[in-house]
DOBAMI-524476 format. One record per residue (C-alpha): x, y, z; residue in three letters. Coordinates in steps of 0.02 Angstrom, whole numbers, plus 50000, padded with zeros to 5 digits. Last residue first. Layout:
BEGIN
XYZALA
...
END
This chain:
BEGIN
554345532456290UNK
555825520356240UNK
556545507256334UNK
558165498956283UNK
558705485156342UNK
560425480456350UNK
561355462656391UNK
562985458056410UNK
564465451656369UNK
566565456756437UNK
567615443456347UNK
569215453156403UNK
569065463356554UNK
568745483156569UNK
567535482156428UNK
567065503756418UNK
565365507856382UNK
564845527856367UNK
563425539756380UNK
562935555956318UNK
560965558356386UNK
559505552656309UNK
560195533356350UNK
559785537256542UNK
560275523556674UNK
559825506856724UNK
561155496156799UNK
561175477256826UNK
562735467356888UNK
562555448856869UNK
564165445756815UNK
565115463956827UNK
564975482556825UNK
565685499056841UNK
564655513056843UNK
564935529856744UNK
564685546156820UNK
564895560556670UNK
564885549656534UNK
563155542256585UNK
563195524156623UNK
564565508956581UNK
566025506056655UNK
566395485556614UNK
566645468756690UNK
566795450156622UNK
565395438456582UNK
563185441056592UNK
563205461356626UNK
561295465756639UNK
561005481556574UNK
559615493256558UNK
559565509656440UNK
557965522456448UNK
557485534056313UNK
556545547456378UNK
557145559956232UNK
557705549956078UNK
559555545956098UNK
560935554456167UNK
562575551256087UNK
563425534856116UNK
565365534256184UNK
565965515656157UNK
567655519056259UNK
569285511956143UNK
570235499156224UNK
569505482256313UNK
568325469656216UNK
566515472256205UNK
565075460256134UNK
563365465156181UNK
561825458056168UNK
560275468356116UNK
558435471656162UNK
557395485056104UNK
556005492956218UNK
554255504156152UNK
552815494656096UNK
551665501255988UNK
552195495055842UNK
553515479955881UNK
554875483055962UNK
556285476355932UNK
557075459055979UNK
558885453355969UNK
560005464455898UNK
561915461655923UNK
562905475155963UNK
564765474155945UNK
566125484056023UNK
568045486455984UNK
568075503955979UNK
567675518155860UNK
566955511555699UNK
565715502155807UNK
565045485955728UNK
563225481455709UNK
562725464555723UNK
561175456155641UNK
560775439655733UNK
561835423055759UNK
563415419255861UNK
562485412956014UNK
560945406155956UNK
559325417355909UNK
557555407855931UNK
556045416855872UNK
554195414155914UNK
553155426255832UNK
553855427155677UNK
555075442855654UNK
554815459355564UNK
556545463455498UNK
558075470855602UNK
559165481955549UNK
558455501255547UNK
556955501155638UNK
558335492955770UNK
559015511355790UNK
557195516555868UNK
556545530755743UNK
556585550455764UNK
557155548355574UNK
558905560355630UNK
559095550155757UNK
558865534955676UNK
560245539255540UNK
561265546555701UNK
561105527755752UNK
561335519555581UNK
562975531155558UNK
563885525955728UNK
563715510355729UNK
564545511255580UNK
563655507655391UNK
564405498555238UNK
563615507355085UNK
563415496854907UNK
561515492654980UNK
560815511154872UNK
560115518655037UNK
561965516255098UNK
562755522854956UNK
561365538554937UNK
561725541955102UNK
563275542455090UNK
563365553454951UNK
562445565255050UNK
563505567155175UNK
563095563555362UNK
562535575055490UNK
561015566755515UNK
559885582355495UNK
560985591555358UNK
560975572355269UNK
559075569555297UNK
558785584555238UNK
559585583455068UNK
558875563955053UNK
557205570355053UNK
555975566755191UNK
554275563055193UNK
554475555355360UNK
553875537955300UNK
554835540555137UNK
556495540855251UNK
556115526555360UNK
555645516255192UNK
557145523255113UNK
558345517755287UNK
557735501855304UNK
557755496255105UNK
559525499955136UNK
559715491955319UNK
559015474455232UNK
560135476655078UNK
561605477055187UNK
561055462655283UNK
561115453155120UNK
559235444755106UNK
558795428455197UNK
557905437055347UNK
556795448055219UNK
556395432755137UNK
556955425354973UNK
END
């Protein structure tokens, strides 16, 4: 079985010990530093765990890693993803899905996901590593999206760039609302 064909759950698991054991971190301190319990930790690091949005960023926080460290295996060198496919993460605050599409690999420093957003709850993300970078590219339907202080609202076509090491929020303001971000990282 390959690291694609194994139980995304599994995947984020091994994920988050190899991350850990990289850092030379104990699970104690990576629970004070993530914010999380320990017991959840130990769930999710076990594969019995069902991580948020949420938890796999502060989790890559916490590592000083890129989120996608977390969920996405190395990849072949070409790599096709069809609509529908790919990991997804799920927000346990709104109705928002990011899809992963290509990480970096070492050395390189940008992440690219599709996004899935329906109107309601605001996706608010905590800042992420310093000099992090966000670009979108709206592709149907039209959202606020940008630091939480001055969002921007966008449509089809629409691109923004704006800081991701700062609080900042996307809100679908139309059904169907997709997109693309890319995440730079320095």
């Amino acid at each position: 079985m390959t690291a694609d064909e194994k139980p995304p759950f599994e995947r984020i698991a091994a994920a988050i010990r190899r991350e850990r054991d990289r850092a030379g971190m104990s699970l104690t301190e990576l629970a004070r530093r993530s914010g999380l319990a320990k017991s959840t930790l130990s769930q999710l690091e076990s594969g019995s765990g069902n991580p948020s949005l949420e938890t796999l960023w502060a989790l890559g926080v916490a590592l000083g890693v890129p989120f996608s460290r977390l969920v996405d295996p190395p990849r072949p060198a070409v790599r096709l993803i069809r609509a529908g496919e790919g990991p997804v993460a799920r927000s346990g605050e709104a109705d928002y899905a990011a899809t992963l599409l290509a990480s970096c690999p070492p050395g390189a420093r940008r992440d690219l996901y599709r996004v899935d957003a329906q109107p309601g709850q605001d996706r608010v993300s905590e800042p992420h590593l310093p000099g992090t970078t966000e670009h979108l590219v709206i592709g149907a339907g039209r959202a606020l999206a940008g630091p939480v202080e001055e969002p921007v609202e966008v449509g089809p076509g629409d691109y923004l760039a704006y800081p991701g090491d700062v609080p900042h929020v996307f809100r679908a303001l139309a059904a169907g609302t997709a997109g693309v971000i890319v995440m730079e990282h320095r």
